[in-house]
C-alpha positions in Angstrom: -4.1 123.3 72.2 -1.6 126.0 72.2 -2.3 129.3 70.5 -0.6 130.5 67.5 0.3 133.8 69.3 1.9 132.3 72.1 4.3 130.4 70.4 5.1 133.4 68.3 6.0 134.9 71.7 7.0 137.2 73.5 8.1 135.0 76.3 9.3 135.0 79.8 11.9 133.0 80.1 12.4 131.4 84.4 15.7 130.4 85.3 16.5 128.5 88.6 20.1 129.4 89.8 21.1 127.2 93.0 24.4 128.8 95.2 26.5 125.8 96.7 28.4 126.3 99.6 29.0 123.8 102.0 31.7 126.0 104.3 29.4 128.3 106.5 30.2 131.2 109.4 26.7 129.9 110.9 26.8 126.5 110.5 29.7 124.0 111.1 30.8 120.8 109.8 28.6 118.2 111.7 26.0 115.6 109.6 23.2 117.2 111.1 21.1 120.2 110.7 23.5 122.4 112.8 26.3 121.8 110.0 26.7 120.3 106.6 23.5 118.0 107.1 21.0 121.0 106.3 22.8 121.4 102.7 22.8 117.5 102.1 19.0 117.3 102.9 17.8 120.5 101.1 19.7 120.1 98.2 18.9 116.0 97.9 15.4 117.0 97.5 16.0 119.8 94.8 17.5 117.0 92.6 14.9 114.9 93.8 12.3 117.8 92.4 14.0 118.4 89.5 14.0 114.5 88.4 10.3 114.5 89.9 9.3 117.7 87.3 11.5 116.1 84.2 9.8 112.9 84.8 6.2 114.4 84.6 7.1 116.3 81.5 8.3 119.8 82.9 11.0 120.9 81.4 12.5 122.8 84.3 16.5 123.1 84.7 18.7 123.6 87.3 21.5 126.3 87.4 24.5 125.1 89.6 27.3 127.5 90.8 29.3 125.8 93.1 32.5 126.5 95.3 35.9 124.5 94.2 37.9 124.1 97.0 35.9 123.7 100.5 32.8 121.9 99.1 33.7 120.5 95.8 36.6 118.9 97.1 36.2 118.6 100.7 33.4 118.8 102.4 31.1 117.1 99.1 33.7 114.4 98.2 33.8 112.7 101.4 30.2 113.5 102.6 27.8 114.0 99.6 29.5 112.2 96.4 26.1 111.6 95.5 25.0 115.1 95.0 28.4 115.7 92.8 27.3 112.8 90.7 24.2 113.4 90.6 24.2 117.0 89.6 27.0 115.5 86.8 24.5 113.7 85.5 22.1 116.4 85.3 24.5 118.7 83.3 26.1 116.0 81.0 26.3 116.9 77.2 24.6 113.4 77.0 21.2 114.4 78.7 18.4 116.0 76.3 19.4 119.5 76.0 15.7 120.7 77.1 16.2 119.3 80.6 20.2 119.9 81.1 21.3 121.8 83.9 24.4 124.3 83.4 27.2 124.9 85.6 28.3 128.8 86.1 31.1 130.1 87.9 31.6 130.9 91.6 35.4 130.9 92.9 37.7 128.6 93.9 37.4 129.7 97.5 34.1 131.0 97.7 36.3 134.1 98.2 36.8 138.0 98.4 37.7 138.1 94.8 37.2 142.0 94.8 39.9 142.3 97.8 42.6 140.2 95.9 45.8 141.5 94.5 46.2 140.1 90.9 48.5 137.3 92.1 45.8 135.9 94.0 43.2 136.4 91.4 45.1 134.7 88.9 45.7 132.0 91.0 42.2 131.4 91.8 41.2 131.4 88.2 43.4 128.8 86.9 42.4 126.6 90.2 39.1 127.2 89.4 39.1 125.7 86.2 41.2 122.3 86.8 43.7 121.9 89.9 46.0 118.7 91.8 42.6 118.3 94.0 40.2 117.5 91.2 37.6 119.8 92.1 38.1 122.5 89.0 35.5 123.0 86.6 37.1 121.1 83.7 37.7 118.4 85.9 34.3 117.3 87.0 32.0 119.0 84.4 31.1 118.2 80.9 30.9 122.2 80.1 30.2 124.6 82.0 29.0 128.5 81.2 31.4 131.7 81.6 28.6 133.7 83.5 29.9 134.7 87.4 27.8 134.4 90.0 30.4 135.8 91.9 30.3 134.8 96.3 28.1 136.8 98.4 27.5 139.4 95.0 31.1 140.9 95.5 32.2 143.2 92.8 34.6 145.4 92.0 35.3 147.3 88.5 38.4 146.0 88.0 36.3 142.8 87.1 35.4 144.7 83.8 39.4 144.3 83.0 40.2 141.4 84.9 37.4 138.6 84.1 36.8 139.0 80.3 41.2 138.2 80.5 40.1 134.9 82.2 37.7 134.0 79.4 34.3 135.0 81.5 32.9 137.6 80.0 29.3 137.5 81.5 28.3 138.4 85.1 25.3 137.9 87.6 24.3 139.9 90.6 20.7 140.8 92.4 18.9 143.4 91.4 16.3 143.6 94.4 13.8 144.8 96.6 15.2 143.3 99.7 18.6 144.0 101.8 20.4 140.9 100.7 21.3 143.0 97.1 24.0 144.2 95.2 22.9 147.3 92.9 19.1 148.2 92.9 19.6 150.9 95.1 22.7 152.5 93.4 21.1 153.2 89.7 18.0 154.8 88.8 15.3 152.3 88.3 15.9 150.2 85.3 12.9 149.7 83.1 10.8 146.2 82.8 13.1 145.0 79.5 16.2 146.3 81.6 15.2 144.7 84.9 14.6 141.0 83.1 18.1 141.1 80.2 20.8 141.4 79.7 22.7 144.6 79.7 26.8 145.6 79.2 28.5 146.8 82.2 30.6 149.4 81.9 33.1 151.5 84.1 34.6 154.9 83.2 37.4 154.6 84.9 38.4 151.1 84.0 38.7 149.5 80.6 36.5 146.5 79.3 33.2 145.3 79.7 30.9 142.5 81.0 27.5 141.6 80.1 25.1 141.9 83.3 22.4 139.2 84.2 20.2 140.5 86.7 19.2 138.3 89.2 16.4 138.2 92.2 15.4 136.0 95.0 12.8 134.4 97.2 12.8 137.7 99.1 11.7 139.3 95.7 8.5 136.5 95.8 7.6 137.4 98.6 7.4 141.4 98.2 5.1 140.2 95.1 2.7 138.9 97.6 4.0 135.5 97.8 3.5 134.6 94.4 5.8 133.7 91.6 2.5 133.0 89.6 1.4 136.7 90.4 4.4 138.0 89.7 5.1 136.5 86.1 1.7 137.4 85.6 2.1 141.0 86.5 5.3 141.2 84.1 3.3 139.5 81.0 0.7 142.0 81.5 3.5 144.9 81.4 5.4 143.7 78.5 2.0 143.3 76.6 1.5 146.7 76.9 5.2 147.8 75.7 5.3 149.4 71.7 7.9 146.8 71.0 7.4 143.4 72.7 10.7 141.3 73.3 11.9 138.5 76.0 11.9 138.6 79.4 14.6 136.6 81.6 13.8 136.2 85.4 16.2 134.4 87.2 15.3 133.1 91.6 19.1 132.7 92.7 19.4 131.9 96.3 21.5 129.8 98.4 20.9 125.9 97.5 20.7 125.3 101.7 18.3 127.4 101.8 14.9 126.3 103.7 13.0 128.1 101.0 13.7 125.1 98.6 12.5 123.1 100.9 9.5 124.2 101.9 8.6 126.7 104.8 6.0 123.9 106.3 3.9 126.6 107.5 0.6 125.1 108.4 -2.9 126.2 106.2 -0.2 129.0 104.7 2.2 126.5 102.8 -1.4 125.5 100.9 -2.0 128.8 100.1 0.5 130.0 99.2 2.3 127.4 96.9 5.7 129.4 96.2 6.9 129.2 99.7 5.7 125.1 99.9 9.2 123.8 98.0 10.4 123.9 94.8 8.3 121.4 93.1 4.6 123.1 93.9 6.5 126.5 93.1 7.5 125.1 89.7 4.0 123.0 89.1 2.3 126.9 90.5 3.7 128.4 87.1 3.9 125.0 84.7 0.8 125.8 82.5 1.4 129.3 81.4 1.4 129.2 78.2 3.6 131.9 77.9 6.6 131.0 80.5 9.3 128.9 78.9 12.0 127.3 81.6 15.7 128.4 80.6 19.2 128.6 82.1 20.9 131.9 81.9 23.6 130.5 79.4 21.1 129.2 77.3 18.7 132.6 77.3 22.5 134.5 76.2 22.8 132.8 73.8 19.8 133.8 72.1 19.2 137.3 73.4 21.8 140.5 72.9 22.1 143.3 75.5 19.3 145.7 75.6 21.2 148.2 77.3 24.4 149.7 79.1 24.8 150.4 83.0 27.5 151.4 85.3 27.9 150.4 88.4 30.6 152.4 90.2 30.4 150.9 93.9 31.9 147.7 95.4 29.3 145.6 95.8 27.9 143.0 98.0 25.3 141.2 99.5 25.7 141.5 103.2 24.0 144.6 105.2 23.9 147.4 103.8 24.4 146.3 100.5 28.2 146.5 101.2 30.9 145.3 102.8 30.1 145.9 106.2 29.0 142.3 107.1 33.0 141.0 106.0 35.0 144.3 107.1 33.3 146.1 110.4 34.3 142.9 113.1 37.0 143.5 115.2 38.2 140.1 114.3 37.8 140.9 110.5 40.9 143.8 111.2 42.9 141.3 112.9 42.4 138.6 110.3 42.9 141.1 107.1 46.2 142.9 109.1 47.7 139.2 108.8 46.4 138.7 105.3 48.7 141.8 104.7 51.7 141.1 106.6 51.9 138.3 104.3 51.4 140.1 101.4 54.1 142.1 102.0 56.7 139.7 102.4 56.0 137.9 99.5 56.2 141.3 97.5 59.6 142.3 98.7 60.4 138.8 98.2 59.2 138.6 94.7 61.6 142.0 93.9 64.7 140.2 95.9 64.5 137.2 93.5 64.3 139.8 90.4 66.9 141.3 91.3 69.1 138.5 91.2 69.2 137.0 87.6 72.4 134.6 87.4 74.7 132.5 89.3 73.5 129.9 91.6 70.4 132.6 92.6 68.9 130.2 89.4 68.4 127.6 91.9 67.5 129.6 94.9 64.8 131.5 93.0 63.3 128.3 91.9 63.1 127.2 95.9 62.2 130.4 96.8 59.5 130.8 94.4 57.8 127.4 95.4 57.4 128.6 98.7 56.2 131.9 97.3 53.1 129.8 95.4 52.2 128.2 98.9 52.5 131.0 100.6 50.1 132.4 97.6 47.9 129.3 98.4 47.7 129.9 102.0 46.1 133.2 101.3 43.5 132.5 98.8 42.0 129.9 100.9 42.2 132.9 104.2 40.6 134.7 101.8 37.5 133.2 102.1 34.2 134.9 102.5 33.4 132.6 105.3 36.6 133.4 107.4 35.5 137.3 107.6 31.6 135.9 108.0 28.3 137.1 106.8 27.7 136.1 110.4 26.5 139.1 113.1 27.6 140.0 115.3 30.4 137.7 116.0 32.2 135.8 113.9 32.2 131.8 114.7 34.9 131.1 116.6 35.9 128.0 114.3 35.8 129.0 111.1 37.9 132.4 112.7 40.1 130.0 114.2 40.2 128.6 110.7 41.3 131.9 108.8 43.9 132.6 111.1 45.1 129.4 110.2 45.6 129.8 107.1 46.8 133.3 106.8 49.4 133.0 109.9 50.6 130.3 107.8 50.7 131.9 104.4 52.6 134.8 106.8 55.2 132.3 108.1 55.8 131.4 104.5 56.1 134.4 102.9 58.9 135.6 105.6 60.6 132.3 104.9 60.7 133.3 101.3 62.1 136.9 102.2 64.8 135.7 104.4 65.7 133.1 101.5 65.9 135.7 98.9 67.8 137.9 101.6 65.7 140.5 103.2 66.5 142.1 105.9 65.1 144.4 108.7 67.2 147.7 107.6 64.9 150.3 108.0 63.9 149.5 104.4 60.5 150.7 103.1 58.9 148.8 100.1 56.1 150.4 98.4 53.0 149.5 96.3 53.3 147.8 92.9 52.1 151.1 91.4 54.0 153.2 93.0 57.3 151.6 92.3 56.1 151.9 88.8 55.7 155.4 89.0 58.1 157.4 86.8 57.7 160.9 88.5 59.6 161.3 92.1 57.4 161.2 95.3 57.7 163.0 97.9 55.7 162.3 101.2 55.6 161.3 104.6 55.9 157.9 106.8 55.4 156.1 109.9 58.3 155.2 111.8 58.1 153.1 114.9 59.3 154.0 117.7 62.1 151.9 118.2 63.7 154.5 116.0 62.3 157.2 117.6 58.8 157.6 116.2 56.6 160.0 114.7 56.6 160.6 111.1 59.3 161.6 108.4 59.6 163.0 105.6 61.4 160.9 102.6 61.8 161.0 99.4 61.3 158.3 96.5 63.1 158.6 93.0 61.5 157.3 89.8 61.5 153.7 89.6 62.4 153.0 92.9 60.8 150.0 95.1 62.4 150.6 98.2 64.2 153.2 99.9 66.2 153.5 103.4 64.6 155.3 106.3 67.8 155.7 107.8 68.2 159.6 108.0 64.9 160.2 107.7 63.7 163.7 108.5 61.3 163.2 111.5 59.2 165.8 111.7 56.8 165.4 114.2 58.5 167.9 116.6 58.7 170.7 113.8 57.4 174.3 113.8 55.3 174.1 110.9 55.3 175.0 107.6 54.9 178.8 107.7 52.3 179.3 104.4 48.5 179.7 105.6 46.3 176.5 105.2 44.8 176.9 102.1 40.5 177.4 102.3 39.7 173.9 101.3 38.2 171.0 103.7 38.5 171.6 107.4 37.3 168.6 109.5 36.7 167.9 113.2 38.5 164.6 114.6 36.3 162.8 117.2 37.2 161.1 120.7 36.6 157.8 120.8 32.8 156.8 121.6 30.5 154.3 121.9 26.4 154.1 121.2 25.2 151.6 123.8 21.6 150.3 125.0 19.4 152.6 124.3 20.5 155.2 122.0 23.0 156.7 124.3 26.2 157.9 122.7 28.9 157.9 124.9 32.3 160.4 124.3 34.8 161.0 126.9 36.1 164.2 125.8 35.5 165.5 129.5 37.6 162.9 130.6 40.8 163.4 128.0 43.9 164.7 129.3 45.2 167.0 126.3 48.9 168.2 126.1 49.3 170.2 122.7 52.8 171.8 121.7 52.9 173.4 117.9 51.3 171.1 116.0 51.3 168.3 117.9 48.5 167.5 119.9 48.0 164.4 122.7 45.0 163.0 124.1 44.1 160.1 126.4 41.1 159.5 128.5 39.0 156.7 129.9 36.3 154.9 127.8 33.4 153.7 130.2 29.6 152.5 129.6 27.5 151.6 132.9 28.2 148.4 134.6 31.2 147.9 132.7 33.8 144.9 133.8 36.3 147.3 133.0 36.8 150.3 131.9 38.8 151.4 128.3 40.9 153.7 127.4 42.5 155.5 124.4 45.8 157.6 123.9 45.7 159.6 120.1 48.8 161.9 119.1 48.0 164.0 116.0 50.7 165.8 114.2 50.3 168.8 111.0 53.5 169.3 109.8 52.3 171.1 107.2 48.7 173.1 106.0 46.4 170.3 104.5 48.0 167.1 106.1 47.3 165.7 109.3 49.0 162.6 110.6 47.4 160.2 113.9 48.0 157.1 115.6 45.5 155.7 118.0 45.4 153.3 120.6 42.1 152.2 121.9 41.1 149.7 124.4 37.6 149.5 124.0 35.0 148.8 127.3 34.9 145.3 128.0 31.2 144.6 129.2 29.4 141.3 130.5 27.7 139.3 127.5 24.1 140.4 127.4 20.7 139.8 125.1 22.2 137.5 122.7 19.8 135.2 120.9 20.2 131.4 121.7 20.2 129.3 118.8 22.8 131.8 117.1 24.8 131.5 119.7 24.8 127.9 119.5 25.3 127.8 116.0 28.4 131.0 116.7 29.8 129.6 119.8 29.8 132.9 121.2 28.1 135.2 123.0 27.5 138.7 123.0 26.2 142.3 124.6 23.8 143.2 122.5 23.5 146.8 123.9 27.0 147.7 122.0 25.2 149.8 118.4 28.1 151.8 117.3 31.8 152.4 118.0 34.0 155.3 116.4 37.3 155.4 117.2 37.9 158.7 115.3 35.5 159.8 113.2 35.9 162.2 111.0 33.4 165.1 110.1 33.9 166.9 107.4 33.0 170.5 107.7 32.1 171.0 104.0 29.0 169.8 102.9 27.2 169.2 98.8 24.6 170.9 97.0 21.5 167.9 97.3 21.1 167.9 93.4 25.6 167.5 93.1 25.9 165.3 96.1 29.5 163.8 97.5 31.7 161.6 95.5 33.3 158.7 97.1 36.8 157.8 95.2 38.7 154.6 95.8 41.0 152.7 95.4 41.6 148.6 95.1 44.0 146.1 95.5 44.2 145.3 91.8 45.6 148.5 91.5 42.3 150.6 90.1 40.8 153.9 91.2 37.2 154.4 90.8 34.6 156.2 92.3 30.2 156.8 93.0 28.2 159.3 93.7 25.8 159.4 96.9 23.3 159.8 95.1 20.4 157.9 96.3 18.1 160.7 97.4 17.6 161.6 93.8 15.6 158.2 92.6 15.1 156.4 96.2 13.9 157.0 99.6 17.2 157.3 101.2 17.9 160.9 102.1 19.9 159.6 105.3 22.0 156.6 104.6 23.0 154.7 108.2 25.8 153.3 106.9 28.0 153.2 103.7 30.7 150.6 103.0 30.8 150.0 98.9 34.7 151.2 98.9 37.5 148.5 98.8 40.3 150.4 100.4 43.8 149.6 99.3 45.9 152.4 101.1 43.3 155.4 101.0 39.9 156.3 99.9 38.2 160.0 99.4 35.3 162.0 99.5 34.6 165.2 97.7 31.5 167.3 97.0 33.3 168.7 94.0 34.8 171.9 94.9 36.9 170.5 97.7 37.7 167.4 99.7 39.5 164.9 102.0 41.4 161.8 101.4 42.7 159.9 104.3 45.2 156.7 103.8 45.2 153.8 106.5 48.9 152.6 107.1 49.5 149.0 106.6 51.9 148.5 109.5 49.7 147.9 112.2 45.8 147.0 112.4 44.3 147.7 108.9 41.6 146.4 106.9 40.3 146.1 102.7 37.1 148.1 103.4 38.1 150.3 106.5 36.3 153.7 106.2 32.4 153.4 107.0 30.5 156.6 106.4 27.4 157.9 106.4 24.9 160.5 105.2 22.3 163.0 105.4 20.0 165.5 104.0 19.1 168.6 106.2 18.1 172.0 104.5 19.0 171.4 101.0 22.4 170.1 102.0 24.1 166.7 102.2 26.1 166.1 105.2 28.6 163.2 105.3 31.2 161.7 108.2 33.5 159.1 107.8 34.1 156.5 110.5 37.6 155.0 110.0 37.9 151.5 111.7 34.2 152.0 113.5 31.0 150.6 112.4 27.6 152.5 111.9 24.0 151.1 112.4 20.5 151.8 111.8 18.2 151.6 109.1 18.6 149.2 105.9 18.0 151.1 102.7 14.3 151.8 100.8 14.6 149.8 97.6 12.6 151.4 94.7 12.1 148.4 93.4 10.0 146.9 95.8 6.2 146.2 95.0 4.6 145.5 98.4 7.9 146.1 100.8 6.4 142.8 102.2 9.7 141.1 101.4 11.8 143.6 103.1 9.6 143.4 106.0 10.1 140.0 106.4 14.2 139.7 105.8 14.1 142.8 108.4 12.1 140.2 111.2 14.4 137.4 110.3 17.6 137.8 108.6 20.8 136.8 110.9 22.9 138.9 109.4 21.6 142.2 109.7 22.7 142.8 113.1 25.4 145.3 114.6 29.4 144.4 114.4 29.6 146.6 117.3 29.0 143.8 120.1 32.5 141.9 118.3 34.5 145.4 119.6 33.4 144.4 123.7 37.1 144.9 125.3 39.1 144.9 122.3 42.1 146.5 121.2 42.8 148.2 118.0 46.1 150.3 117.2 45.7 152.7 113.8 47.8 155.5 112.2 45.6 157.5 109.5 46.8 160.4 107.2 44.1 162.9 106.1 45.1 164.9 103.3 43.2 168.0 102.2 42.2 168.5 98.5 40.8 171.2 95.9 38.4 169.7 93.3 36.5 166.5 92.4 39.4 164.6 93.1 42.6 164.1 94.7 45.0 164.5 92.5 47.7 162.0 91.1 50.6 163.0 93.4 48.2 163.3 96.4 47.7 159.3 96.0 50.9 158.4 95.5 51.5 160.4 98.5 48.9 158.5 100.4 50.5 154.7 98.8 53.7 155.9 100.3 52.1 156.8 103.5 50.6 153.2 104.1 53.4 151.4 103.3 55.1 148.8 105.6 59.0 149.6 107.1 60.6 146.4 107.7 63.3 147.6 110.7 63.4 145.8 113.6 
């Protein structure tokens, strides 16, 4: 009989959330447990549970978000119509409300929605929804809820601006004890109704809003000693003892392939510890508390109001590090992104050719043109999938790589098509950002010309309004005396050789090897890169120019050691193709070290800014409300042209031009806390390692623990660098005050724009 009391409530409300992705960077395309067969078993047997629990009276739903384009209508159509059908008939408006499973929202492409340029965003929406393929939303789906579970927890705050537009005004992302996270370590702690509702997400830098579910994982069960039970338990108890009771919402979101739904199989443990035996005994652990009511996140919004507001100022994401390390530190994740661009760029200059000519018979040729702009578009929102730039360490697998390239040399090919259609030309002509071009104040700067027009960098100008202007006559000044006026006393950095950690903590700089030739401010250096028992050695040339106090120009060439493959682990080789030296743990082409540091209790800011044209920024703050004094690495900056640090007083901003090898999240850093100071150093184009973060969430740390022994995708990028070649020009730009000022980054747009002259 169930007590009065209880149905009054409060209640915990558990929500199921299942993550479908059939297109992996482990796993390939094969019907057996090595590809595509895993998802079909695992998630048969969810449906099978589901149908199981329903039938035996326990009104537990499923929560589907699922991918449009690779699984929906590839990968599921022609090898798993059964689960498409069958989760339709789970979540049709015909099936008893109590037991019907909802349908959220993922993206099209299981993509890098934070990296996309509002072209591709937009494109991805309105494919998501219903497309010529039949895989959209409203083309398979009776309803489905505006809540985004976005891929791999990727978020930007343009999303604040961007998604509430589209119609989807709600988002979830993990909130957990575990390194496979998105913001737990980045706020203080949230309270217990905080942690478990929903609260508004807010930016103060960009307009709009979102309503924020948080969500957790298996790894969160475990770090509550194995037991959901224990842990809903432990949460009851809490909110009894609050002054105002109210609702609690946990959702367990994890991957639908995942072997946890399954069942671990473990032998005497899997009886003991029910949770981790599948999701039927984990649901049946928790079916008779009298207390616990079985929701979907849609339907708990419905009911339930925000209970608080948050910002969240990083670019988040699941991978190591809580960042976007995992998708942007590979070497082949530069080359793949540097295309991405290329293509970008044409289609830009190609979109301003056909608006410039508005009558005639250009009618006809924009409407060709522009049909070859949309593929082109296409082409790129399917390269931009997550799974092309890989959760997998530390290589990437060499089909799905082989895939991306695919797609993004062709979206490449089309978009210069469409520029020599519309009649571009390679005139020395320079095109600039979208936001710059829009800028009604003149620019004036510095750029990168190659040197098959003699090289170095020039100074130009670019009037109001303008989206292009000639580099003929350019004033190089790379062989000038410089400016005469002092430097001013802001940020003074050191620039780094090229080096390597390898094997065992050695660190490995060639500085004693460089042959430096330095006239005025121009300053030359090339040496030999070499680790023991190398193949071959590398080498590196860099040629730094300061034309003027507080900007310093370089362009580096780095061939990196090429090693034999060494330590990898077997079965992820198999399932990568590849192998690997496992003794590579860090490379740093040029890092950067700042020689300012930040008061512990006002630590650095990091400001950036994104391809949807946004600038926004977070503190390293972590040391105040967490145990991470030293942070190993630091990647939560999408970096569209340039990204900064500052410590308040004074700081440095340095721009990545888009011409040769360049990349959405280029700029790894990391920090520390020595004597009452915070230390930071950027690592442009490198990749950091060491020690995941503390979470302040965590109960036990048992779940931490555990992801740490056997999470794939924790381990360095550095093995993908082994003998490869990467060719950069960076500008570093030195600034007074919390941030660089407007004109500084327009300065730095201008500096990472493309020249189209050959």
């Amino acid at each position: 009989m169930n007590r009065p009391d209880i149905e009054a409530g409060p209640h915990i409300h558990l929500a199921f959330r299942f993550h479908v992705n059939f297109y992996h960077s482990y796993r390939g395309d094969s019907l057996d447990e090595r590809g595509i067969g895993k998802d079909i078993r695992v998630i048969t047997g969810l449906l099978d549970d589901l149908d199981r629990l329903n039938a035996e009276g326990v009104p537990v739903r499923g929560t589907w978000d699922i991918e449009n384009y690779y699984s929906l209508e590839k990968m599921m159509r022609e090898h798993a119509p059964q689960l498409v059908s069958r989760i339709q008939a789970r979540s049709s408006a015909d099936r008893d409300p109590a037991m019907r499973d909802e349908i959220e929202v993922m993206s099209y492409n299981n993509g890098l929605i934070s990296a996309c340029t509002p072209e591709e965003f937009q494109m991805q929406c309105e494919l998501l929804r219903t497309n010529t393929g039949g895989s959209g939303l409203d083309d398979l789906f009776d309803s489905w809820e505006p809540i985004l579970r976005p891929q791999e927890s990727m978020y930007t705050p343009s999303f604040l601006r961007v998604y509430p537009d589209e119609g989807i005004q709600n988002i979830s992302l993990y909130y957990s004890a575990i390194p496979f996270n998105a913001f737990s370590t980045f706020v203080p702690p949230l309270s217990l109704v905080e942690r478990y509702n929903p609260l508004k997400l807010v930016s103060p830098e960009v307009d709009g809003s979102m309503t924020l579910l948080p969500a957790y994982n298996h790894g969160d069960i475990a770090d509550h000693y194995l037991s959901l039970r224990r842990w809903l338990k432990g949460m009851y108890r809490d909110l009894s003892k609050q002054d105002t009771p109210r609702d609690l919402l946990l959702i367990i979101d994890a991957d639908a392939d995942d072997e946890f739904w399954a069942g671990m199989r473990i032998p005497v443990l899997s009886r003991v510890v029910p949770s981790f035996d599948g999701f039927y005994r984990l649901v049946r652990s928790v079916s008779d508390l009298p207390w616990l009511q079985f929701t979907t996140p849609g339907a708990y919004l419905a009911t339930h109001d925000t209970v608080g507001e948050i910002s969240i100022g990083q670019d988040t994401a699941d991978g190591s590090f809580d960042g976007y390390s995992s998708w942007a530190e590979k070497w082949e994740n530069t080359q793949l992104w540097s295309i991405i661009q290329e293509a970008r760029d044409y289609a830009e200059q190609a979109s301003r050719l056909l608006r410039s000519d508005e009558h005639g018979e250009g009618r006809k040729r924009r409407s060709a043109v522009q049909k070859i702009l949309n593929e082109s578009c296409h082409e790129r929102v399917l390269a931009l999938s997550t799974t092309h730039f890989g959760m997998a360490s530390p290589v990437m697998n060499t089909t799905r790589l082989a895939d991306g390239m695919s797609h993004a040399e062709r979206a490449r090919d089309l978009a210069h098509t469409a520029w020599e259609q519309a009649g571009g030309s390679y005139n020395g002509t320079l095109r600039v950002s979208p936001s710059l071009a829009e800028s009604e104040e003149e620019v004036n700067g510095y750029i990168r010309l190659p040197d098959v027009i003699g090289g170095g960098f020039c100074s130009v100008t670019l009037p109001p309004g303008k989206t292009s202007i000639s580099a003929v006559g350019c004033r190089d000044v790379s062989d000038e005396v410089p400016a005469s006026r002092d430097r001013p006393p802001v940020a003074s950095f050191k620039l780094s050789l090229p080096w390597i950690s390898y094997g065992r903590g050695r660190t490995l700089s060639e500085q004693k090897y460089a042959a430096v030739a330095e006239v005025e401010r121009r300053h030359h250096v090339s040496g030999h890169l070499a680790v023991p028992g190398c193949v071959a050695a590398g080498a590196f040339q860099r040629k730094t120019y300061e034309p003027e106090a507080g900007r310093t120009f370089l362009e580096l060439s780095v061939k990196w050691p090429l090693t034999g493959d060494y330590g990898w682990d077997e079965r992820k080789a198999r399932n990568l193709d590849r192998r690997w030296d496992h003794r590579y743990r860090e490379v740093a082409p040029v890092e950067i070290l700042p020689s300012f540091t930040a008061d512990v209790n006002r630590p650095f800011c990091v400001i950036k800014h994104n391809y949807f044209g946004d600038t926004s920024r977070y503190e390293l703050n972590y040391h105040l409300f967490s145990r991470n004094a030293t942070v190993s690495s630091i990647n939560n900056h999408i970096t569209n042209s340039w990204v900064a640090v500052s410590n308040g007083v004074q700081g440095i901003l340095i721009a990545q031009h888009t011409g040769l090898d360049n990349n959405f999240a280029f700029c790894p850093m990391r920090s520390w806390i020595r004597n009452g100071r915070q230390y930071i150093a950027l690592n442009p184009f490198g990749t950091y390692y060491g020690e995941q973060y503390r979470y302040p969430t965590a109960v036990s740390g048992l779940g931490r623990t555990l992801a740490l022994r056997t999470a794939d995708q924790l381990d360095s990028y550095a093995p993908s660098w082994n003998g490869r070649n990467l060719h950069i020009a960076l500008a570093i730009f030195e600034f007074r005050g919390a941030e660089p000022s407007s004109s500084l980054q327009r300065e730095a747009q201008l500096f990472s724009s493309r020249l189209y002259y050959r």
